[in-house]
Each structure stands twice: as C-alpha cells, then as structure tokens.
N, C-alpha and C positions, 0 to 999 in steps of 0.2 A: 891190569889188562882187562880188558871188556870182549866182549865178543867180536868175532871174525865170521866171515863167508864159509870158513872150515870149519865149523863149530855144525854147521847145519848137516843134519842125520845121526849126530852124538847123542852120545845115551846118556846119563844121570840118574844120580839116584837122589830121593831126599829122606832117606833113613831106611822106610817102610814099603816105598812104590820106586818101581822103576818108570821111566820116561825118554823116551825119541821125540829131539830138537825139532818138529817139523815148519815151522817156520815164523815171520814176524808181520806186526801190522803197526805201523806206523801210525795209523790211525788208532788207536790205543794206546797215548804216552802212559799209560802207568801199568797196564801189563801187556808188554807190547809184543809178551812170546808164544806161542803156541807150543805145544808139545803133547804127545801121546803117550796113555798110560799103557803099557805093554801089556796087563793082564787082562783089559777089557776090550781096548783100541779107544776109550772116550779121552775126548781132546781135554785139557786144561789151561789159563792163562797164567804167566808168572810176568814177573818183574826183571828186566836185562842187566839187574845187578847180582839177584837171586840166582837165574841160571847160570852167569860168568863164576859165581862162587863156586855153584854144585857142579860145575864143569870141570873146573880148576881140581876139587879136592878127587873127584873120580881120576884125574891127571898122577895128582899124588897114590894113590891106589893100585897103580898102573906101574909108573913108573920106580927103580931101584933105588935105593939109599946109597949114595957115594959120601 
C-alpha cells in the first residue's frame, strides 16, 4: 500500500524522533515528503516508500492483535 490523501497530518515515528506528515513535492522524485519533527518544528525530507512504511508499522502499534 503506498500513501493516500488520509495519510496527510499523521504522525510517525522512525525509532528516536517523532514526525507530522505535512506534505509532498512532486518536484522532488526522490524525497518527495515533507514532514515535521515534533520536538523542534524543523521540516525534514523522506522517501514515499520510507514514510508508507513508518506509517503502516505506527498502524500496527495502534491497532489490536485478532
């Protein structure tokens, strides 16, 4: 699954820092996402396979074990 339009304003983590999906630039195919680090407000780029990951596993974290 790759990212959707709902994906935008979600949170993530990548271990150590938290981060808000703030949004994408096309003009950038290789980190075409922006996002915000929660403890300072400085923006970062990632890669829209990176975030669909750390999207997904915050997903699992979240959701129950059936």
């Amino acid at each position: 699954r790759g990212l959707s339009p709902d994906d935008f304003g979600r949170e993530f983590s990548t271990g150590r820092e938290k981060f808000r999906f703030a949004g994408t630039d096309p003009r950038r195919p290789k980190y075409p996402i922006s996002a915000t680090r929660f403890s300072d407000g400085k923006s970062y780029k990632f890669t829209a396979e990176n975030v669909a990951l750390l999207l997904r596993a915050a997903m699992k974290d979240v959701l129950p074990n059936n």
